[in-house]
C-alpha positions in Angstrom: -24.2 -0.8 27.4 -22.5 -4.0 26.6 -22.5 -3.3 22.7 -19.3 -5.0 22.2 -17.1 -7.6 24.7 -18.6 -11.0 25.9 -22.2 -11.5 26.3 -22.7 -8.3 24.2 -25.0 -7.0 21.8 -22.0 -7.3 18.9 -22.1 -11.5 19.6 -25.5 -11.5 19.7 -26.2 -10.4 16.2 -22.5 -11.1 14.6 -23.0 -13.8 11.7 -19.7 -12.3 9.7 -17.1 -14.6 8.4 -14.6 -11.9 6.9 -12.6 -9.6 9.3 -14.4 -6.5 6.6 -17.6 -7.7 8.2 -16.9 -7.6 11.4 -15.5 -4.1 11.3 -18.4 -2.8 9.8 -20.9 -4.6 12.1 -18.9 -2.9 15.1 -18.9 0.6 13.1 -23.0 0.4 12.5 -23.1 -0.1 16.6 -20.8 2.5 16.9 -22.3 5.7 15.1 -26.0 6.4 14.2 -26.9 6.1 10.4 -28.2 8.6 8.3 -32.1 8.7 8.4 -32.5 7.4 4.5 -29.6 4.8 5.1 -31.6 3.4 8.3 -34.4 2.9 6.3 -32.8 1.5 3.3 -30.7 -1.0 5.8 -34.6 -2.0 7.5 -36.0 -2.4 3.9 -33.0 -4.3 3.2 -32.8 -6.6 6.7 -36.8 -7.4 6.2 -36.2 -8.8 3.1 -33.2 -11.2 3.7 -34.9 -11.9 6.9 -37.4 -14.5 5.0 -34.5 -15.7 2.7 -33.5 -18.2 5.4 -31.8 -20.7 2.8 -29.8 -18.4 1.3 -28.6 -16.7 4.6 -27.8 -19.8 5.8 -25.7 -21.0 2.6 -24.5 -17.7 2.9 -22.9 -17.8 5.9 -21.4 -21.4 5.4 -20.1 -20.4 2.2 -17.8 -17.8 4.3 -17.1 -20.1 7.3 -15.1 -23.0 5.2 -12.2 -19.6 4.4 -12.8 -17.9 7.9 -9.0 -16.5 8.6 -8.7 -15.8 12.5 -5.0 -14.2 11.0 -6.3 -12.1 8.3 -5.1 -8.2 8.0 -7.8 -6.4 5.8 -5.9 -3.4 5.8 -2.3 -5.0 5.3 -4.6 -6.7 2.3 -6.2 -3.5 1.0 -2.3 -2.2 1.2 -0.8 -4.8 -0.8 -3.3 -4.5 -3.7 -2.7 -0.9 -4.0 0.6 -0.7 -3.7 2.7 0.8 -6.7 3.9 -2.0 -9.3 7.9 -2.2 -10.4 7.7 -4.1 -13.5 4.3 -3.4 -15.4 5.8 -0.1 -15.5 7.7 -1.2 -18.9 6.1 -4.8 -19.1 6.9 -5.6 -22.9 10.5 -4.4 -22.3 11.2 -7.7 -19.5 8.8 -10.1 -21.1 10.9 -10.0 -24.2 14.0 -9.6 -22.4 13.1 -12.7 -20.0 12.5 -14.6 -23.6 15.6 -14.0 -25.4 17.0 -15.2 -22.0 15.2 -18.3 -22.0 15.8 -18.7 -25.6 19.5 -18.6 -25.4 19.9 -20.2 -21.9 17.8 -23.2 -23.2 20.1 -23.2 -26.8 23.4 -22.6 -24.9 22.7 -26.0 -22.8 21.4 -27.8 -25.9 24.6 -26.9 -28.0 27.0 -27.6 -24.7 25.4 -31.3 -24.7 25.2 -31.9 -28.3 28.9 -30.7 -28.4 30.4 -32.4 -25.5 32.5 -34.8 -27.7 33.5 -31.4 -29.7 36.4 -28.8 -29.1 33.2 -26.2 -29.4 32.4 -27.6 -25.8 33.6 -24.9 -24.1 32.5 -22.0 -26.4 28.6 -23.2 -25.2 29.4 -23.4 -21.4 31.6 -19.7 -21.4 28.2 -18.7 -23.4 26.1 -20.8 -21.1 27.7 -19.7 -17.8 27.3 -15.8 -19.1 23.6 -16.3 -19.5 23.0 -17.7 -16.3 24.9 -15.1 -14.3 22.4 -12.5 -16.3 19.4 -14.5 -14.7 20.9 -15.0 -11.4 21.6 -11.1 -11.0 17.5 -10.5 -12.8 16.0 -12.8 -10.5 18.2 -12.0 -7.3 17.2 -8.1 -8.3 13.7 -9.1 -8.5 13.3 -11.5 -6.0 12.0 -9.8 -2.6 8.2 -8.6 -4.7 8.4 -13.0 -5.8 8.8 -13.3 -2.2 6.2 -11.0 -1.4 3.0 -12.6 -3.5 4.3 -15.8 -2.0 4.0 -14.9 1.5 1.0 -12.6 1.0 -0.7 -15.9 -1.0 0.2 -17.6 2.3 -1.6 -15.2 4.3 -4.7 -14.0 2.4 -5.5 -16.8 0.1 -8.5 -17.9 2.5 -9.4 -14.0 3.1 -9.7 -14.1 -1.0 -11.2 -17.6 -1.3 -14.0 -16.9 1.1 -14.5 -13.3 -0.6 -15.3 -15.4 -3.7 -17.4 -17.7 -2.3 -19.4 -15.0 -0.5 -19.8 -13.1 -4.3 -20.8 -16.3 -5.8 -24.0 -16.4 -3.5 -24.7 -12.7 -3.8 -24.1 -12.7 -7.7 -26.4 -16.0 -8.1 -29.2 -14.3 -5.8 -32.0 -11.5 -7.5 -32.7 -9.0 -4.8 -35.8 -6.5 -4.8 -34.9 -4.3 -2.4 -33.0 -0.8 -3.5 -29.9 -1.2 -1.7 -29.4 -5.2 -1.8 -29.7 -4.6 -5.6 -27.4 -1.3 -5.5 -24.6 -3.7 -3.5 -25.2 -7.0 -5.8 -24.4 -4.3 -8.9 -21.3 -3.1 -7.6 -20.0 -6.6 -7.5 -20.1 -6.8 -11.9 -19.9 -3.5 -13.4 -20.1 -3.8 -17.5 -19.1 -7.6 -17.3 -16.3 -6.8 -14.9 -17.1 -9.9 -12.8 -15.8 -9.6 -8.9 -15.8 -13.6 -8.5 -14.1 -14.3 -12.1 -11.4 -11.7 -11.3 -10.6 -13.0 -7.4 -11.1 -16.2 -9.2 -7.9 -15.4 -11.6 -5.9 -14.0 -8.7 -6.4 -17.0 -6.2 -5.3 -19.0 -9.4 -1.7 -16.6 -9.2 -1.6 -16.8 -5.4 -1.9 -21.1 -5.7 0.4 -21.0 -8.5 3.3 -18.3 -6.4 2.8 -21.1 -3.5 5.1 -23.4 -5.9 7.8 -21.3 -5.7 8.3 -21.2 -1.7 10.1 -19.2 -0.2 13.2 -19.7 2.8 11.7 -16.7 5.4 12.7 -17.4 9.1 9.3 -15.8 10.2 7.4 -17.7 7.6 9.4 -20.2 5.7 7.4 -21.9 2.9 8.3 -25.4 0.9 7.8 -25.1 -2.5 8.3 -27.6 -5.7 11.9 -28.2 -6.4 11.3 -28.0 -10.3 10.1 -24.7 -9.9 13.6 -23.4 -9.0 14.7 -24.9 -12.0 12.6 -24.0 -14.3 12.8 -20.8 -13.1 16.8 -20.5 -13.8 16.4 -21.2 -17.1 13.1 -19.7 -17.8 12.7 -16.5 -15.5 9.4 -17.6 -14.4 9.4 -15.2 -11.5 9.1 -12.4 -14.0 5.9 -13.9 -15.2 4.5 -14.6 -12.1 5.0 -10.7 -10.9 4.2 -9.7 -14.1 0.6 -11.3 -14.2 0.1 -10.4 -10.8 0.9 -6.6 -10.8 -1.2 -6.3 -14.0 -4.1 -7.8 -12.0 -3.6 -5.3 -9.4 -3.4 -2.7 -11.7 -6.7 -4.0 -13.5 -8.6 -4.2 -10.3 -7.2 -1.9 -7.6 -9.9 0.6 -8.2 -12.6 -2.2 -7.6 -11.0 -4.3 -4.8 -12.4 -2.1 -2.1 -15.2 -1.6 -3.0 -16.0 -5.3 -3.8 -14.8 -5.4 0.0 -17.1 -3.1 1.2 -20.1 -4.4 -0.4 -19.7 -7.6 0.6 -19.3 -6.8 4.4 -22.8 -5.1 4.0 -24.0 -8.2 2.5 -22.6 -9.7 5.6 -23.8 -7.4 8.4 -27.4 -7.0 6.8 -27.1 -11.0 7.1 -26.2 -11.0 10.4 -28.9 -8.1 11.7 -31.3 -10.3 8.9 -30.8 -13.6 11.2 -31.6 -11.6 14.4 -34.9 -10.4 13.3 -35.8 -13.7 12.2 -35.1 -15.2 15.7 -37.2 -12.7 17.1 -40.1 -12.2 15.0 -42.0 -9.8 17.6 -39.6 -7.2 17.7 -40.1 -4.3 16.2 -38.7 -1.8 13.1 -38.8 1.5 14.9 -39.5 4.9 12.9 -37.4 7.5 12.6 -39.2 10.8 13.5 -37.5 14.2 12.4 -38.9 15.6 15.9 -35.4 16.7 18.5 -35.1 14.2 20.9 -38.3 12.0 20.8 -37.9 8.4 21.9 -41.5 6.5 22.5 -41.3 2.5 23.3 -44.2 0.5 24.4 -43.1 -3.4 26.0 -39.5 -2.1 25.9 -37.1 -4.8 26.9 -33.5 -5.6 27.1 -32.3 -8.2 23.7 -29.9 -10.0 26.1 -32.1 -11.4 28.7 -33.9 -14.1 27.9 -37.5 -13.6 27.1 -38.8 -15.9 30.1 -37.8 -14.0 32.5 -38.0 -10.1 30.6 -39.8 -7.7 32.1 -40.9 -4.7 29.5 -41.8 -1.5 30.2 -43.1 1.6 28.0 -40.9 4.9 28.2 -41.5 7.7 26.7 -39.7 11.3 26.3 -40.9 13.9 24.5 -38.5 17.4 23.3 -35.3 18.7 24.7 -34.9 19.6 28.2 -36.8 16.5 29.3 -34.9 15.2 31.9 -36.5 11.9 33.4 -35.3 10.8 36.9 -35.5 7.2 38.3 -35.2 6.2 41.7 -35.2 2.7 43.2 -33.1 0.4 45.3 -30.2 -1.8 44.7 -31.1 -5.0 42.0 -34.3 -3.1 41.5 -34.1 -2.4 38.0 -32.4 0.9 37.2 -29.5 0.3 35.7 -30.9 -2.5 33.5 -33.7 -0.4 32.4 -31.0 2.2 31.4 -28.8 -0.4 29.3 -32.4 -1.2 28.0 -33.3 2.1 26.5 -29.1 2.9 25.6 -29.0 -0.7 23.4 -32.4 -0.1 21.6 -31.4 2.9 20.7 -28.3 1.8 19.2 -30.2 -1.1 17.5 -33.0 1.8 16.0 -30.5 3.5 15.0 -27.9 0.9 13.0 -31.2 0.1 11.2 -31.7 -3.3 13.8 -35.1 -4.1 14.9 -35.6 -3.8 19.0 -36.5 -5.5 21.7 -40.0 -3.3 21.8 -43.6 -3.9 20.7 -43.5 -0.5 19.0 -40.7 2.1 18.3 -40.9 5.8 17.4 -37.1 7.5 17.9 -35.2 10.7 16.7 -31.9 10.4 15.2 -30.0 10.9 18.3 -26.3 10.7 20.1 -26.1 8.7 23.3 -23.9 9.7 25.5 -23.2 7.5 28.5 -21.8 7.9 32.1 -22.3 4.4 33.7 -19.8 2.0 35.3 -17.0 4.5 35.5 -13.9 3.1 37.3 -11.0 4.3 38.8 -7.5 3.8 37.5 -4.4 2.7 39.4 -2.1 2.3 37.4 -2.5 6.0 36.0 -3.5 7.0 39.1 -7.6 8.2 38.3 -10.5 7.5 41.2 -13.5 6.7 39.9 -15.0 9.9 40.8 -12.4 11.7 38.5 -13.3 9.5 35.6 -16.8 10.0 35.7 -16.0 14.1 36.2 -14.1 13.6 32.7 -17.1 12.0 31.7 -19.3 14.3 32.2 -17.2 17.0 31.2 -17.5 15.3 27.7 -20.4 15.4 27.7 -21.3 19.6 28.3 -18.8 19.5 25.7 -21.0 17.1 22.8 -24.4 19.0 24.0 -22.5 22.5 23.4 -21.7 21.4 20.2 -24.2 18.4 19.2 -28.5 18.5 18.5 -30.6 15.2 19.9 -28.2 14.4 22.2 -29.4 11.9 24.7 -27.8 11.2 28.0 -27.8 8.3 30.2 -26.5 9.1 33.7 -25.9 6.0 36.3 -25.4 7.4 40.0 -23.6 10.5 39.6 -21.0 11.7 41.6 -21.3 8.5 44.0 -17.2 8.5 44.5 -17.4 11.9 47.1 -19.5 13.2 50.1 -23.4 12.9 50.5 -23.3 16.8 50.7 -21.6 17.9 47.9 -23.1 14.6 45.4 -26.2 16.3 46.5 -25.2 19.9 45.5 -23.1 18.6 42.3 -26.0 16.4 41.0 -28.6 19.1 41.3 -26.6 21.7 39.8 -25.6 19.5 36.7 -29.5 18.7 36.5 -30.4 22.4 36.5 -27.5 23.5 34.1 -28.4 20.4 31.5 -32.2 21.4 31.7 -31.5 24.6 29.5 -30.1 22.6 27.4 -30.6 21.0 23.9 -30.8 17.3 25.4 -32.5 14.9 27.4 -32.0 11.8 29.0 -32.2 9.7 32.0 -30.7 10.1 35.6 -30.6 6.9 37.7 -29.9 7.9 41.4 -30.6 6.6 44.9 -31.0 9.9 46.3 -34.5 10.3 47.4 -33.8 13.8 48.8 -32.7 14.8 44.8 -35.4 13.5 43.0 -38.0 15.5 45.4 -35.8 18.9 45.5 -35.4 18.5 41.3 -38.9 17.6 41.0 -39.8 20.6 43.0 -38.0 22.7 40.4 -40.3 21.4 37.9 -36.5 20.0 36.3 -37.7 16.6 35.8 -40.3 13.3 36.0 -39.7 11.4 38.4 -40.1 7.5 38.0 -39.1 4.6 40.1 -38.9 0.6 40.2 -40.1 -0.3 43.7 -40.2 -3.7 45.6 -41.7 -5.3 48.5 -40.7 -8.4 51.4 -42.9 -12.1 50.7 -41.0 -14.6 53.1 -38.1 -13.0 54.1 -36.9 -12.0 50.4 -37.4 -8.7 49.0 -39.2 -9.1 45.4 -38.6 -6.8 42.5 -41.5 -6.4 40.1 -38.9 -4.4 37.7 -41.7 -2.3 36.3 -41.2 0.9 36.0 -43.6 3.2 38.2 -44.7 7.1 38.5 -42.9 9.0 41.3 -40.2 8.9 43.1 -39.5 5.3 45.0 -41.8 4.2 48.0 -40.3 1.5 49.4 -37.7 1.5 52.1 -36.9 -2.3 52.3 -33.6 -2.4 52.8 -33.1 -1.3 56.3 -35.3 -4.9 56.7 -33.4 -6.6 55.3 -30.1 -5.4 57.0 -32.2 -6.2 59.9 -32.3 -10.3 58.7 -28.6 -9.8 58.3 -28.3 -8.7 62.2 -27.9 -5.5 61.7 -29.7 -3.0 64.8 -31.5 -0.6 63.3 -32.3 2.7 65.0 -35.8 4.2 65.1 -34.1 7.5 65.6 -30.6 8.4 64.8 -30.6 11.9 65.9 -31.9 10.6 69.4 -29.0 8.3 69.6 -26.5 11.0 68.5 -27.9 13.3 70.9 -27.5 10.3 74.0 
């Protein structure tokens, strides 16, 4: 259905700047919302639609700390990770003091009492000290390291996270969930942006202290180092950084999560506002109902998109389309497979109206074979389709989209196979759509009152076949291409069986 990849449905509508928001743009194309959630996201999306100057600064905002390298997970990890030294924090603060405290007195006395026989009593005593905050600092040193190199690595990811809560926090919102995500972001004056504030303050400040990593080595200011053997700034630095994990672990996350919603309603936001005559669809409780009128596909340009109505109507309605090569059938399947996706992440569609069911769509199209582990193309769509018996059996509103089935074997057993999946799935709880080029199916299934048949048909003009790519009643009329294998020099026989018979 080309929901994700290049030229895809994710790049059409992807305005995220955080690798959060990109993850849950993909998930909202991935699995169908709750009914209440899509229309809380719609509410939502229709109301930061006409908020085109804050989307916009909203978006920028994000792109000056974009991260191409940013791990959220390894992030989300990190912050929750248990603490060592805020365990007994009182305990090393005071100890790292009287360490300071003497270190700094030992050198005074040494250098007021160089000229003195007391000289070496200070440097023994000096000496002593320093060993003790060598062996603290040495023992301590790989979690220094580590808010060093994670500063390295996520300061952006936490820099653009503020900047994207500055906008939402200095924005009033009237919708029920905008205003439900904006709150989540300062609970009882817990402010999100002040708190990442005080943490990217940390992570600049750790970025003095360097670190000498062959992976990721980092320069830092020389006078930290020695400030930092005399004053065990190290301790202070883990210190205040563990007790603002500990302070906000519980909210990180969730800070996270609502600003990726902020970002993907943005995103779905700036697609409706580029496409102003699309429509919100509603979400019926009916089992698989899907009703479209000037349904067309959201990746072809609107010059040349041609829209058709489709509806289907309760489960067991199986809808058949025939047609011939380029003429439209497995375009006009991608078209009702994306829409649906888009109804049902809460997205407007490419439609003039929409009326859906909260479905699963299952596909079978493009199925390929496999060297390397040694798969045909005709055993991948067989596991395909054996996945599917499997979701119906276990699945309501489940609706199918079938392209060419079993095209990889014999015209006599793809015959027998596709009929006999058709009758099997019509007692079933689904429905969907079968593109096929077998004429001789459609009529035998039709027949069988199994399904309705439709068709995209063309005709010659100068030597070129023309596709009118609107969908038709019936099975397909048109039998152009043995003319145009004729241009191409091709002989063809009035009569094969005549000339099998000579």
């Amino acid at each position: 259905l080309d929901i994700f990849g290049q030229h895809s449905i994710f790049q059409l509508l992807n305005r995220t700047t955080t690798e959060s928001g990109m993850i849950l743009l993909s998930e909202w194309l991935s699995e169908p919302a709750p009914d209440y959630e899509i229309h809380d996201r719609q509410k939502a999306i229709k109301e930061l639609s006409q908020k085109l100057d804050w989307r916009q600064d909203f978006q920028a905002s994000g792109m000056h700390f974009q991260n191409k390298k940013s791990d959220y997970y390894k992030l989300l990890t990190w912050v929750e990770a248990p603490n060592v030294l805020t365990k007994h924090p009182v305990i090393y603060i005071v100890f790292a003091l009287i360490l300071s405290i003497i270190s700094l007195l030992g050198f005074y006395f040494f250098l007021v009492n160089l000229n003195s026989p007391n000289w070496i009593v200070y440097l023994s005593l000096l000496i002593i000290v320093l060993f003790i905050i060598y062996m603290i600092l040495r023992k301590v040193k790989p979690i220094a390291e580590d808010i060093v190199e994670t500063s390295q690595e996520n300061i952006n990811t936490f820099r653009g996270y503020q900047a994207l809560i500055n906008k939402i926090e200095c924005e009033s919102f009237k919708s029920e969930k905008l205003v439900q995500l904006k709150s989540l972001l300062s609970k009882n004056k817990h402010s999100a942006f002040k708190e990442i504030n005080k943490l990217c303050k940390l992570l600049d400040f750790s970025q003095q202290r360097g670190i000498n990593k062959t992976k990721m080595p980092i320069k830092g200011n020389p006078f930290y180092s020695l400030l930092n053997s005399f004053l065990l700034l190290d301790i202070y630095l883990i210190i205040a950084t563990e007790k603002w994990k500990s302070k906000n672990k519980g909210f990180i996350k969730s800070w996270a999560e609502a600003v990726s919603e902020f970002e993907v309603i943005n995103s779905i936001a700036g697609f409706c506002y580029s496409n102003p005559s699309y429509t919100f669809p509603e979400i019926t409780e009916k089992n698989n109902y899907i009703n479209f009128e000037s349904l067309g596909h959201p990746l072809i340009n609107s010059n040349k998109r041609v829209c058709n109505n489709f509806h289907s109507e309760g489960q067991g309605d199986i809808v058949m389309i025939t047609g011939s090569n380029m003429g439209g059938k497995s375009t006009f399947l991608r078209t009702v497979g994306v829409n649906l996706v888009l109804a049902l992440a809460g997205a407007p569609c490419c439609a003039k109206y929409g009326q859906v069911s909260n479905l699963k769509l299952y596909t079978s199209m493009r199925t390929q074979d496999n060297l390397k582990e040694g798969i045909s193309s005709f055993y991948a769509e067989l596991d395909r389709i054996e996945k599917m018996l499997k979701l119906i059996e276990n699945s309501h509103n489940v609706f199918f989209l079938l392209d060419e089935m079993f095209k990889g074997t014999n015209s006599e057993d793809r015959h027998k196979g596709g009929f006999s999946l058709i009758n099997q799935i019509s007692k079933l709880k689904t429905s969907g759509i079968i593109a096929t080029h077998d004429i001789e199916l459609a009529k035998f299934s039709e027949n069988k009152k199994l399904v309705v048949n439709y068709s995209f048909n063309s005709e010659i003009k100068d030597n070129s076949m023309i596709f009118s790519y609107k969908l038709q009643p019936g099975i397909c009329n048109d039998f152009n291409a043995s003319e145009l294998m004729k241009k191409s020099g091709i002989k063809i026989l009035s009569n094969i069986s005549d000339e099998q018979n000579q």
